[in-house]
ZAKOL-744247 format. One record per residue (C-alpha): residue in three letters; x, y, z. Coordinates in steps of 0.02 Angstrom, whole numbers, plus 50000, padded with zeros to 5 digits. Layout:
BEGIN
ALAXYZ
...
***
This chain:
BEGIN
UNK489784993451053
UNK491484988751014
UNK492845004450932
UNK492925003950758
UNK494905005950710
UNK494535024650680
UNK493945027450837
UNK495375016250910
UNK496605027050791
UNK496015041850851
UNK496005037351037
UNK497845031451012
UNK498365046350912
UNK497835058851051
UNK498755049051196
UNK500815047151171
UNK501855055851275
UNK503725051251315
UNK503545042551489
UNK505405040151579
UNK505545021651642
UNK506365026351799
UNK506925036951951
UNK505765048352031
UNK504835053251879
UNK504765033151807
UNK503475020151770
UNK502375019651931
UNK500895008551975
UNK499994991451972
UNK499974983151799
UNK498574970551781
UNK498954959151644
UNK497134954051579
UNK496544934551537
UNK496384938551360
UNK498454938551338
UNK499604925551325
UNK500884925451449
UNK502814929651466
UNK503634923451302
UNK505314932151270
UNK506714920551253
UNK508584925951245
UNK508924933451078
UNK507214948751133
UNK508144950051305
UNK509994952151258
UNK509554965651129
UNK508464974851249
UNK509984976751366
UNK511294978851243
UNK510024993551167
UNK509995002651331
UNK511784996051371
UNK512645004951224
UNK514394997551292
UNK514215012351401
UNK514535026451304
UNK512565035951306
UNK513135054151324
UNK512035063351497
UNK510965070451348
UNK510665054551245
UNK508765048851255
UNK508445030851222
UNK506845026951181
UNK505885009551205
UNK504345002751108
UNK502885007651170
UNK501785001951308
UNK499675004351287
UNK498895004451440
UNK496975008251534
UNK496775016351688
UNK495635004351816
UNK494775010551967
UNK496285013152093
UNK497645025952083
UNK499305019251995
UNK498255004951940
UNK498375000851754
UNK497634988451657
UNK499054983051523
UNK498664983151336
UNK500274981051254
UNK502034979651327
UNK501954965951408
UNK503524956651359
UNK504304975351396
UNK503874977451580
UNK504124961151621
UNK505814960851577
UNK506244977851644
UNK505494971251812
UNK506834955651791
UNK508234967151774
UNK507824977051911
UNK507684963952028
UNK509484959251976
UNK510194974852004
UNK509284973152168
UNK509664956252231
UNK511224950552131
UNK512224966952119
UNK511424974552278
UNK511194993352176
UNK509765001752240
UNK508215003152086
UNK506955009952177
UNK505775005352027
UNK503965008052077
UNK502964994551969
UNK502214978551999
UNK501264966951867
UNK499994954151928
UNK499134943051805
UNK497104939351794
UNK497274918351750
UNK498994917351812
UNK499014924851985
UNK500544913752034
UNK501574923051913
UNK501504939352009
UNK502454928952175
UNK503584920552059
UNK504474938052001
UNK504924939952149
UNK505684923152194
UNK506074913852041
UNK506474898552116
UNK507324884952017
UNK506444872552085
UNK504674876652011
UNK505124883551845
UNK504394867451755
UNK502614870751879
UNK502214878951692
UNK502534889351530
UNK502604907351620
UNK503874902651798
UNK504734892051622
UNK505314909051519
UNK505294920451680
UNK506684908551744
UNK507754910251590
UNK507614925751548
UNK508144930751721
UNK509694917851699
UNK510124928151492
UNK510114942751608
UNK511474936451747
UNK512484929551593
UNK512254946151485
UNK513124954751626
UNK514324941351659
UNK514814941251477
UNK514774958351441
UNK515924963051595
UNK517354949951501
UNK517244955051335
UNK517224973451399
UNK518524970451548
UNK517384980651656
UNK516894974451826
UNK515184969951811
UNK514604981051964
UNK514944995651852
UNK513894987951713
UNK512544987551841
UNK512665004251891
UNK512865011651716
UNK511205000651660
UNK510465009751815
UNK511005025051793
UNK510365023851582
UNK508485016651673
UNK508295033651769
UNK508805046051677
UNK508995041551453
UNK507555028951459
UNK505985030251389
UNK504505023751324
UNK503095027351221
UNK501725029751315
UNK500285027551250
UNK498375028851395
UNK496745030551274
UNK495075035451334
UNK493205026651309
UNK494095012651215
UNK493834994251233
UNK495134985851311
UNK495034970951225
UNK494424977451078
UNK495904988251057
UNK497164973351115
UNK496464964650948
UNK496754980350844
UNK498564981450891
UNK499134963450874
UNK498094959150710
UNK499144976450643
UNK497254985450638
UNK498305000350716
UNK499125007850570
UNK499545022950656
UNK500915014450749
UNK502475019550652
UNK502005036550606
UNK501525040150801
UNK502865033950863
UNK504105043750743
UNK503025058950789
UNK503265054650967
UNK505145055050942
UNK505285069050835
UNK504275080250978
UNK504905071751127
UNK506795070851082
UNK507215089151154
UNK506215092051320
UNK506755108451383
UNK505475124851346
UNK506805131051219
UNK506375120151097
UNK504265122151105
UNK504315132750957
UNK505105120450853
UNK504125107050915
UNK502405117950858
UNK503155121350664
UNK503485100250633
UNK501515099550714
UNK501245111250601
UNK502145104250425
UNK501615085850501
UNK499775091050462
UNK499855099150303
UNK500715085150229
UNK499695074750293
UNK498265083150222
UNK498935084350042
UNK499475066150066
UNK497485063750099
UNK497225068149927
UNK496625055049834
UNK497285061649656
UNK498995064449731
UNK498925049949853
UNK498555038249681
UNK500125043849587
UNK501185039749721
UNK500535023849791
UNK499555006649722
UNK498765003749893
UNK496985010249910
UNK497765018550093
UNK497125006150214
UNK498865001550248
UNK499075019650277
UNK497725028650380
UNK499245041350408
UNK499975043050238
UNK501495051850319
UNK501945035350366
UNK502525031850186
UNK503785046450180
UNK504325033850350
UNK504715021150268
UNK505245027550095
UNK506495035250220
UNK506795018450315
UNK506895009450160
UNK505674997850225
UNK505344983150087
UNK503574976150049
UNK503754958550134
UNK504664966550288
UNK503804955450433
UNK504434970150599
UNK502834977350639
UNK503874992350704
UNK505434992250575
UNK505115011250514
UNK505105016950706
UNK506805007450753
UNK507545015450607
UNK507225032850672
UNK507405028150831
UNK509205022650790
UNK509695040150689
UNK508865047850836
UNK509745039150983
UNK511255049150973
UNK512525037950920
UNK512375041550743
UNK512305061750800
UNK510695063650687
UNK509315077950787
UNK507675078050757
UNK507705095450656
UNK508825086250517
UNK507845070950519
UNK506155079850490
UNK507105092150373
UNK507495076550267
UNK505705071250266
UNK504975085950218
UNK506275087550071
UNK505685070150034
UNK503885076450034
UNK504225092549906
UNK505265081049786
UNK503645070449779
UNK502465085949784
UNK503515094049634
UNK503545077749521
UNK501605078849558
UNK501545096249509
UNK502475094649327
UNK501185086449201
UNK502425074749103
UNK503225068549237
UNK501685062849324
UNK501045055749197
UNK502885045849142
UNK502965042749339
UNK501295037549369
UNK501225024749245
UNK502725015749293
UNK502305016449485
UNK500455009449426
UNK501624996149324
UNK502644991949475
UNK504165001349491
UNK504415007749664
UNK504295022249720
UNK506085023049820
UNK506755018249667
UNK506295032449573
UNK506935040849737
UNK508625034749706
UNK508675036849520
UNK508275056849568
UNK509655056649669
UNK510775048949540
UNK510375061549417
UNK510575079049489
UNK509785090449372
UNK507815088149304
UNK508315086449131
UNK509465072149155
UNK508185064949284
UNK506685065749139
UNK508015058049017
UNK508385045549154
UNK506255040949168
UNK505985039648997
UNK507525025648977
UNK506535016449123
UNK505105016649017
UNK505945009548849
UNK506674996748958
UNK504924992449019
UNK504134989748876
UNK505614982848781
UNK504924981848635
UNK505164987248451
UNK503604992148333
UNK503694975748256
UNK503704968748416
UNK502174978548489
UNK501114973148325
UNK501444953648358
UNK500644956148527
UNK499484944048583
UNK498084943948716
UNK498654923148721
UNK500654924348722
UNK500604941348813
UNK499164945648907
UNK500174956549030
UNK501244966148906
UNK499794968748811
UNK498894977448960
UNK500504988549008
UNK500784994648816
UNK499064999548805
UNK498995008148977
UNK500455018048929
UNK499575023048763
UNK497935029048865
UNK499345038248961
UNK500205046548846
UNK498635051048751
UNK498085061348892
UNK499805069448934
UNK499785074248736
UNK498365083348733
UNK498665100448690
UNK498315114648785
UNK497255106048899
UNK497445103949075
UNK496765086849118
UNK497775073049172
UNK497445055049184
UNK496505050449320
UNK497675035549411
UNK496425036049560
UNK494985031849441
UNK495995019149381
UNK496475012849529
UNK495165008649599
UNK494674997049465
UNK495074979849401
UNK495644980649241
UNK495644967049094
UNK495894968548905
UNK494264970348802
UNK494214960648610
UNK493504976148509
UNK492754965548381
UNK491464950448430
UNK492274934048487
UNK491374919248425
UNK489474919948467
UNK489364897648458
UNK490494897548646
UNK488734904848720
UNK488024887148780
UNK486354892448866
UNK484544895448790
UNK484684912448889
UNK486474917148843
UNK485924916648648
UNK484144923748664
UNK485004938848765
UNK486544940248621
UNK484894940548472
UNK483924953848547
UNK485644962648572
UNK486224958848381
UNK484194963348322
UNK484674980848405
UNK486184984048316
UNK485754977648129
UNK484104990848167
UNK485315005648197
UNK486525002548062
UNK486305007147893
UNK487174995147764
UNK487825001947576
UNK486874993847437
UNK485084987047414
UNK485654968447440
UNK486294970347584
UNK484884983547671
UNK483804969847596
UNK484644955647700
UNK484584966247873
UNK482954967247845
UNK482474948747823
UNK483744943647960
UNK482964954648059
UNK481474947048037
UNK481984930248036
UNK482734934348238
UNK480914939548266
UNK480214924748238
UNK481574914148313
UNK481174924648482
UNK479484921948455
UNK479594901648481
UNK481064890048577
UNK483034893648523
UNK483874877748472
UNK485814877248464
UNK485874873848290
UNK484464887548268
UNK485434903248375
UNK487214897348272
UNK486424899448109
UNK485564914048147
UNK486984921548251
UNK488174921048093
UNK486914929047984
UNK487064943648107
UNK488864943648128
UNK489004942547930
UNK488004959847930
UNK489004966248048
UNK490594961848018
UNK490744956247834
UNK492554957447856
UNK492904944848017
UNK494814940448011
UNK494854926748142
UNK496574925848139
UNK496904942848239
UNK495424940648337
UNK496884940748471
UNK497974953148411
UNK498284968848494
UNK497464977948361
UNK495794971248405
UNK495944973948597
UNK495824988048727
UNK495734990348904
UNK494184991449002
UNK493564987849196
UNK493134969749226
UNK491424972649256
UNK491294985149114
UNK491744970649004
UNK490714956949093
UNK489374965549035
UNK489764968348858
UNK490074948348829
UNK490264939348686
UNK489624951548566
UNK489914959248406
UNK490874976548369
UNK489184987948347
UNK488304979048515
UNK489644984948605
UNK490095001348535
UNK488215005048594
UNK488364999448790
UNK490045006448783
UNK489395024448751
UNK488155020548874
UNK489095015849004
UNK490315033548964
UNK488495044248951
UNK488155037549134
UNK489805042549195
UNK490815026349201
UNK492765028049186
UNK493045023349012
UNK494905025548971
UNK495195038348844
UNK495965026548690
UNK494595014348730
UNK493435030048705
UNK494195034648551
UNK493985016548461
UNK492285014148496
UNK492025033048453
UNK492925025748292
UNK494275038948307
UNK495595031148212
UNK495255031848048
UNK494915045247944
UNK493245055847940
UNK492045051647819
UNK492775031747807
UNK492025025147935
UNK490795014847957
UNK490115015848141
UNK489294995448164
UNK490884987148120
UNK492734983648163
UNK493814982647989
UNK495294978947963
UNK495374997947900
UNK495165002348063
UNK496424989248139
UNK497744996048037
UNK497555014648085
UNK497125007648263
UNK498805001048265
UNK499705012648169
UNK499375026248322
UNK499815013448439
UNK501735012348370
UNK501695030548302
UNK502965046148398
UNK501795058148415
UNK500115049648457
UNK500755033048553
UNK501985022348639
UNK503235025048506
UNK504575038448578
UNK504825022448703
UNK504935007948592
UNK506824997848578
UNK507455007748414
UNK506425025748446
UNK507655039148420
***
């Protein structure tokens, strides 16, 4: 049975090691390059860098590591025999350098690889000839041949811009390949081959980044000294990694539901990298540690993890402080990045100016004054309408006093959201003999809960009560259900004001399937499934709680079946208010 990708993870996370690429202690072996890859593919621009990487113009210090990408491999049955995952591209063109140094510059390599190829055997005897001649015969002898020509001309045009002779090149390149070198070396157990090649070109291996990092971080400083140090960042590694787990704390700092990030120390990576959403570099966040690591930019690995873990407690701490994860966590669930608010921290030194600093983002955000938040629209601004109300469930809960709980952003999260009308649409868009026999036994439930003021109108529940009786009793006709559905809505809502049907005082947020299943229904239908979807355990947020709870207006006035416009106005009124809604962030809040 093929490895699911946490098996693969966890076969991959066991393996790396730093594995020198040559001298005595270098890549060794057979590589067998299996049918299911496609063959040798780098053109210029992948070769160049590679040697201008290891290169450095020469200047590597004896102590200055360079690491490669890595290379996943399986053992086979022989000794030194490999079956060759990932890295292709890699060896190959280490194997073309080599056999320059060899036969063009006449340096010694001594490397101790060889690649052969399942469907291409030819390949294998082309390395070692690359003969002109035959580099059309097809695609693979094709790039081979040129790569091993951008290699002659790297040297040729390094050596003049340089003015070093380009023996010396060749001998520093070699030296660099025996000694600094590396490469990730990653050799699973009891996985797939094939199954894991898949996983780690589809990007199913999300461990990549964060294991390579690791790699570097452990691997940078070789010599028993350092084994101490090399325990206490295993050490801090897992413990943020299992607060990072966490899905309350994992939810205020992130919109993706983690399968991005099977290692969610990977997103202190590339917070740290600065990595952007649509960057396409599979390994981006390892180059950019691999570059502060290399020793050019005189960065070690104890001030590189330092700098992470500082990352992690300035995270942890705005986590820890109740108003600003709540002010935090609704404008990262709103779409402000998370390195932004990074930078903005760093901006403003102290807390205080930093909280001062979060609550401008906020105002700006919403950018809004109260009159402008009461001409909200679910038809003009469907999205503004969803973020003000979101930040008034928000700040509801951060208001509460002495109480403890906090809004739940991983409930919400892993929901789909949409905004509710509180009071009944208009039952006539139903179109189905089902859709209005479903919305009258629904309506017949309501009008025999509710209890209307005045004999009249008691009388007329009654008789349209009966009168839905006996239209359930025989076939619905259009005209029928619309005659019989304003009767109940009349009851229900004696007050209907179509003309704010849309208005943000007559909607609240809810989970789309939450709402599917209220439908087109009037106020005291859905007040009823709404309780009983909150009695069952459903998230239901807290403001949309409190208006079907009828918690807005005053006790005693109100009337439970019904949305007024009584309740509308106070409805709104807390909405735009200082000390109950969105109103210490609106435009001209002082």
């Amino acid at each position: 049975m093929p490895a699911d990708s946490h098996e693969v993870t966890q076969a991959i996370a066991r393996s790396p090691r730093l594995q020198k690429v040559g001298g005595k202690d270098g890549i060794t072996g057979e590589f067998f390059v299996p049918a299911y890859q496609r063959g040798y593919r780098w053109g210029g621009h992948e070769v160049e860098a590679l040697l201008s990487d290891i290169y450095a113009d020469g200047s590597r210090a004896p102590t200055e590591n360079y690491c490669l990408q890595p290379v996943v491999v399986k053992r086979r049955g022989g000794e030194g025999a490999y079956e060759l995952i990932d890295g292709q591209q890699r060896l190959t063109t280490l194997y073309l350098i080599y056999r320059y140094l060899n036969t063009e510059v006449g340096v010694e390599s001594g490397h101790r690889f060889s690649l052969m190829y399942e469907t291409r055997p030819a390949s294998q005897e082309y390395l070692r000839c690359l003969d002109a001649e035959r580099m059309n015969d097809n695609i693979d002898f094709y790039h081979m041949y040129h790569a091993y020509e951008c290699i002659r001309g790297w040297f040729a045009e390094t050596a003049t811009r340089l003015g070093t002779p380009s023996k010396l090149i060749a001998f520093k390149v070699l030296d660099y390949l025996e000694n600094l070198v590396y490469v990730i070396w990653y050799e699973p157990d009891n996985i797939d081959a094939t199954t894991l090649f898949i996983r780690l070109n589809v990007g199913r291996i999300p461990l990549t980044n964060a294991e390579l990092v690791k790699a570097l971080l452990l691997s940078k400083d070789l010599d028993a000294r350092n084994f101490q140090r090399r325990v206490e960042i295993g050490s801090q590694w897992d413990a943020i990694e299992q607060d990072l787990q966490q899905p309350e704390f994992w939810a205020f700092l992130s919109n993706s539901d983690g399968v991005d990030y099977p290692t969610r120390i990977e997103l202190l990576f590339d917070l740290m990298a600065k990595r952007q959403p649509d960057e396409k570099d599979r390994f981006f966040t390892f180059l950019h540690f691999k570059d502060a690591l290399d020793g050019r930019a005189k960065t070690n690995s104890s001030s590189v993890w330092a700098s992470i873990v500082q990352c992690y407690q300035v995270l942890r701490e705005w986590y820890e402080d109740r108003d600003l994860y709540h002010r935090l966590g609704y404008l990262i669930t709103t779409g402000t990045s998370l390195r932004q608010l990074l930078d903005l921290s760093e901006m403003e030194r102290t807390k205080s100016a930093f909280s001062r600093a979060v609550e401008r983002l906020i105002t700006h955000l919403i950018g809004l004054p109260p009159a402008g938040i009461m001409e909200l629209n679910y038809e003009t601004g469907y999205r503004k309408c969803e973020n003000v109300l979101l930040l008034f469930n928000v700040e509801t809960v951060r208001r509460l006093k002495h109480s403890t709980e906090r809004y739940p952003f991983h409930a919400h999260k892993s929901e789909k959201w949409s905004l509710e009308h509180i009071d009944a649409q208009n039952a006539e868009l139903l179109t189905t003999a089902e859709e209005w026999r479903h919305w009258l036994v629904d309506g017949k439930a309501a009008l025999e809960k509710v209890r209307l003021d005045g004999l009249d109108l008691d009388s007329d529940r009654k008789n349209v009560i009966l009168e839905v009786d006996k239209a359930l009793s025989t076939q619905l006709t259009e005209s029928r259900f619309t005659r019989l559905s304003r009767k109940v809505t009349a009851l229900l809502s004696p007050e209907g004001d179509d003309d704010s049907i849309h208005g943000i005082a007559n909607l609240a947020l809810l989970s789309r399937h939450i709402n599917s299943s209220l439908g087109n229904r009037a106020f005291a239908v859905k007040r009823l499934k709404v309780v009983d979807h909150d009695r069952k355990g459903a998230f239901i947020p807290i403001c949309t709680r409190q208006v079907f709870l009828k918690y807005y207006v005053d006790a005693g006035s109100e009337q439970m079946h019904l949305w007024s416009r009584e309740d509308r106005q106070s409805y709104l009124e807390a909405l735009v208010s200082k000390d109950r809604g969105v109103g210490h962030y609106l435009v001209d809040a002082q």
